[in-house]
N, C-alpha and C positions, 0 to 999 in steps of 0.2 A: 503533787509529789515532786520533789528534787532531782537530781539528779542521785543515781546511787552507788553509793562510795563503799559499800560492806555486802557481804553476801547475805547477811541475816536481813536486807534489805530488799533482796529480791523479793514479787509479791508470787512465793511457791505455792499457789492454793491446792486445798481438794478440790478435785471433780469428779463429775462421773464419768464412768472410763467411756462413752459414746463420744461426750464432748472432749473428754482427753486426751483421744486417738483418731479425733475427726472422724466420725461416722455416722455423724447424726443424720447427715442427707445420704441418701443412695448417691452411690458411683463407681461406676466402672473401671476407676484405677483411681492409685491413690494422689494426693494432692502433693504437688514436688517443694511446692511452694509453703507446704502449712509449716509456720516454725514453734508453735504449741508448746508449752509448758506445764506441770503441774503434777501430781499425785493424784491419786486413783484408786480404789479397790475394788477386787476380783473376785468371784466366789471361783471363778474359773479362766484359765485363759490360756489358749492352744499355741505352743511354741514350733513352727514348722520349720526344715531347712530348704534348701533349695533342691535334696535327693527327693524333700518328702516324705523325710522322717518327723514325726510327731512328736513331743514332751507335751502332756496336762500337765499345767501348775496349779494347784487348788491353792485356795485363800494367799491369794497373791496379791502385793501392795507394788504397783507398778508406777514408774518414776519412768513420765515422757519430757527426753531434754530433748535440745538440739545441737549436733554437734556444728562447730563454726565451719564455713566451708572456706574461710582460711587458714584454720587453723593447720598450727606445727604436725608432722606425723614425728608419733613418740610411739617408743613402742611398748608402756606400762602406763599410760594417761590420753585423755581426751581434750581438746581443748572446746569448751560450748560454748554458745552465744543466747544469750536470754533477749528475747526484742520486746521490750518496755514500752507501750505506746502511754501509758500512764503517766510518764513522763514527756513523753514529748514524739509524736508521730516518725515509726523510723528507729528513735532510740535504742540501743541495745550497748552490754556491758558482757564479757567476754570472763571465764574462768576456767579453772582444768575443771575435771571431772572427779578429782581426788579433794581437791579443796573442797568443793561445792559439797560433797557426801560427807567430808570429815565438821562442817557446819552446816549442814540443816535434816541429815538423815534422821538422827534421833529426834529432832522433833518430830515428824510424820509416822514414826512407827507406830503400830499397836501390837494387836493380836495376830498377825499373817504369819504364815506357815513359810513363804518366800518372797524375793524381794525381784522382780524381771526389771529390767534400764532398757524402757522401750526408745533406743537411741542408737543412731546410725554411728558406726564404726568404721570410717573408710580406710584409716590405716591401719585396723583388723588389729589393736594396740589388747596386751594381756592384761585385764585390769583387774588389780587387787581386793581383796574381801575388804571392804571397810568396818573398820574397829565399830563401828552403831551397828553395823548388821548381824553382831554376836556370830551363833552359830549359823545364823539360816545360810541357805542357797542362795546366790546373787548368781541370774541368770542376765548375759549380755552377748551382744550379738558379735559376728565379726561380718564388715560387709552391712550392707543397707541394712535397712529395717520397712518393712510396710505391714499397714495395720489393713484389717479386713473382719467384716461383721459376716458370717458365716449364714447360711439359709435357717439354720437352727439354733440362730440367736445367741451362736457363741463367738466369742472373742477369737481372733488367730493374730500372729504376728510372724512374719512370713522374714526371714533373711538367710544370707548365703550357709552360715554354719550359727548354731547357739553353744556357747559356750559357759561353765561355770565356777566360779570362784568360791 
């Protein structure tokens, strides 16, 4: 693989939401370091804040980015970083969060009832419904995000406030 000069070139795969929210192994907190990529679906998955208020999302199609940790604070966009090791160990290519959903959202859709952006938000940026996500719900967080496999074998995703667009 090349270097990558287009967004339809990032490699956006499915996965399954254990591998795609890092959970496959037991731990005791979440990994600071994991910068994971990819799509996912949900039969279910627990939206928490940090009071401890609850949202179930059923048939939820979950999109894990990672936000860049230099990136700009904007306060309607994200800026992400995708680390490519396919290309070359290290590698990584950097986009807003608006571009990246206005080209690859529509491909990964199906059938899901919502769309959660399991993606950390540090400058708590208000992000807009993207034109592929029609009517549904696009749930995103303000403030971290951390993923956690529950004793009951359900999804949570844990950050300061969840917000929806």
């Amino acid at each position: 693989m090349g270097p990558i000069r287009k967004l339809a070139e990032i490699p956006f795969l499915r996965r399954e939401p254990l591998d795609l929210l890092n959970l496959r192994r037991k731990r005791r907190a979440p990994d600071a370091d994991y910068a994971g990529f990819g799509h996912g679906r949900a039969d279910l998955v627990r939206l928490e804040d940090r009071a401890g208020a609850c949202v179930e999302v059923e048939g939820a199609l979950i999109l894990a980015l990672h936000s860049s940790d230099l990136g700009q604070a904007r306060a309607d966009d994200i800026d992400l970083e995708f680390f490519v090791d396919e290309v070359a160990p290290g590698y990584s290519v950097t986009a807003r969060l608006s571009a990246f959903l206005a080209a690859r959202l529509e491909e990964v859709r199906g059938d899901e009832r919502a769309i959660v952006l399991a993606l950390c938000n540090p400058h708590r940026a208000a992000i807009a419904r993207p034109a592929a996500a029609g009517a549904l719900p696009v749930h995103y967080a303000l403030g971290d995000v951390e993923s956690w496999l529950d004793p009951d074998g359900r999804l949570r995703l844990t950050a300061d406030v969840w917000a929806m667009s």
